[in-house]
N, C-alpha and C positions, 0 to 999 in steps of 0.2 A: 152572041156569046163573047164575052169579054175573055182577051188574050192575058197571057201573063204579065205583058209589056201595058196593058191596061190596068191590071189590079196595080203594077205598080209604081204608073203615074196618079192613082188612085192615092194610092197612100202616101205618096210624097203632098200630095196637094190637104192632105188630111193631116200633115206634117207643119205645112206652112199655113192650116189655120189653126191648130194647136197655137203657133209663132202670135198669129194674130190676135188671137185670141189673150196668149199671155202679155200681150202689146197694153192692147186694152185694159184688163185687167192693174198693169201694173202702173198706167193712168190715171185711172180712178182713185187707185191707193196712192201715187204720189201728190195726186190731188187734193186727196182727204187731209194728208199730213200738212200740207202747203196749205190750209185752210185753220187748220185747229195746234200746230205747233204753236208752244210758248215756254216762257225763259227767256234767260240771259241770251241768247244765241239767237233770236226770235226775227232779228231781223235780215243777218244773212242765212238762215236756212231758209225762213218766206221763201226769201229769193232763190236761194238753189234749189230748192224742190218747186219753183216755179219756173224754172228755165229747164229742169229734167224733165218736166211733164211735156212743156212743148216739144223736146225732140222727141220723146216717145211717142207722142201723137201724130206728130209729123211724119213716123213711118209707116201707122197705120193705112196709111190711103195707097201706099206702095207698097205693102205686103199684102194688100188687097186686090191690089190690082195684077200683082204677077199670078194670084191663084186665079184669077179672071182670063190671063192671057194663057198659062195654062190647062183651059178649057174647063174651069174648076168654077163649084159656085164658093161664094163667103161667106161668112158670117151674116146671119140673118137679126139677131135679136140677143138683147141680156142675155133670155136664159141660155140659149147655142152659148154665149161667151163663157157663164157660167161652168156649162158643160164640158167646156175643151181647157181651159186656162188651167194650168199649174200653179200659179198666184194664190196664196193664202188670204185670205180676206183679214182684214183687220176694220175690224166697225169700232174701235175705241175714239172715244174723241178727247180723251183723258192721257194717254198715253208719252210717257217722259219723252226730250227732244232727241235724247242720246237712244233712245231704245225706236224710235222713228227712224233716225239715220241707220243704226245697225240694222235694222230689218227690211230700210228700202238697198241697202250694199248686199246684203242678203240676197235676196230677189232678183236685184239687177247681177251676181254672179252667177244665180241659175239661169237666166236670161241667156246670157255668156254661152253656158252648156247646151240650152238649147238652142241658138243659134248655131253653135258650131257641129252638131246634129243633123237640122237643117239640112246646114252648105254640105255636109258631108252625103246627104239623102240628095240636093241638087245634082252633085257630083256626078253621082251612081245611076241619075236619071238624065245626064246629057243636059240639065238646064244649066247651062252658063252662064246665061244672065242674071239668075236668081245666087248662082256660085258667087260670081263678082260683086253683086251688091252686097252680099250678105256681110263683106268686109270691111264695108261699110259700117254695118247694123253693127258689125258687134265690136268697130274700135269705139265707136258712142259709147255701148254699154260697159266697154273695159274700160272709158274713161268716166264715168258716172260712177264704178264700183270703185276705182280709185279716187278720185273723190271725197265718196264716203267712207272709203277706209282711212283718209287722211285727218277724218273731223271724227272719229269714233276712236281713234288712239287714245 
């Protein structure tokens, strides 16, 4: 019988693969943008939405691994990603540069809130280590939504 202190390591692990998930997800979409952007601006967004998708990928394998360490499974597949991600899909490959930038500064500010959700959930469950990093994760992502609010004025 699962105690209370189990349901809610439960949930917090069901918390940081939401995280994962939204990780992923917002990967794929800075990906897409970083692939089909064009215009005037064509060649430093390339690159900034190609230097955003590495850090964000880059965290994926350590918010994976702390749901591993603990004692939590991960992400299995798309669809699981599908299923947990808060990331709005964006399948346009048409889409102006300026309305890419505002909807990955978008993202990445929700990003922000759930991170800070998270660490807040780490807290309440004694994970420290997931608390610490998370400080981590989310001066990246306060620095990518500045960023983009800088090129979207």
């Amino acid at each position: 019988m699962a105690t209370t202190g189990d349901n809610a390591m439960r949930a917090h692990i069901d918390t940081m693969n939401a995280l994962l998930a939204d990780h992923f997800a917002l990967y794929l979409k800075t990906k897409n943008f970083h692939w089909h952007v064009a215009g005037p601006q064509f060649h430093d967004l390339h690159l900034l939405f190609d230097t955003h998708a590495t850090e964000i990928f880059a965290l994926t394998d350590l918010i994976a691994e702390r749901v591993r360490k603990l004692g939590g499974d991960t992400l299995t597949s798309v669809g699981d990603i599908a299923r947990r991600t808060r990331v709005k899909d964006q399948d346009s490959t048409a889409l102006e540069a300026m309305a890419m930038v505002r909807e990955l500064r978008d993202d990445n500010a929700a990003l922000v809130q759930s991170l800070k959700q998270t660490k807040e959930s780490a807290g309440q469950r004694g994970d420290n280590a997931t608390d610490g990093l998370i400080d981590d994760w989310t001066d990246q992502a306060e620095q990518r939504v500045w960023f983009l609010s800088q090129i979207a004025k």
